[in-house]
N, C-alpha and C positions, 0 to 999 in steps of 0.2 A: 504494500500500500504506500502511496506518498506520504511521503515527509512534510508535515505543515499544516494536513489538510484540516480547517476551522471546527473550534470548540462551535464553534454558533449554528453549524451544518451549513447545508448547499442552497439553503435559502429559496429554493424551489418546492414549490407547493404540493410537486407530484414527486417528490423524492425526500420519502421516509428513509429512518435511520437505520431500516432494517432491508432496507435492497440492498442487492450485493455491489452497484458500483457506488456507493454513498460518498465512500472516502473520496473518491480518484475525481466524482462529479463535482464535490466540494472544491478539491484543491484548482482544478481546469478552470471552477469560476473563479475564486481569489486570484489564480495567475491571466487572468483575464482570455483564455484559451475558447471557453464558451459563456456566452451569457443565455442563452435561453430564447424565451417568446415575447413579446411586450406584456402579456397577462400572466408572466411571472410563471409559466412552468418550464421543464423541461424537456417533456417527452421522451423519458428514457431508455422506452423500448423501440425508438425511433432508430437510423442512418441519420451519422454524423453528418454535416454535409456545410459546404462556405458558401455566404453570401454577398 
């Protein structure tokens, strides 16, 4: 798991602290890697994908 990833969680609504990518989703958003939807989910059974 990353190193860092926030006491505070991933801040996304649809990412509870018991899915399996919690950590990794956390830390991608602190390092500004993903931010998500504008209604603040993540979608994390979704394809990564750049816009």
């Amino acid at each position: 798991m990353p190193v860092g990833a926030s006491a505070n969680g991933s801040e996304f609504k649809d990412v509870i602290p018991d899915h399996w990518g919690y950590e990794t989703i956390s830390w991608a958003r602190e390092n500004g890697i993903v931010n998500g939807y504008p209604d603040g989910i993540f979608k994390p059974e979704q394809s990564v994908g750049q816009t």
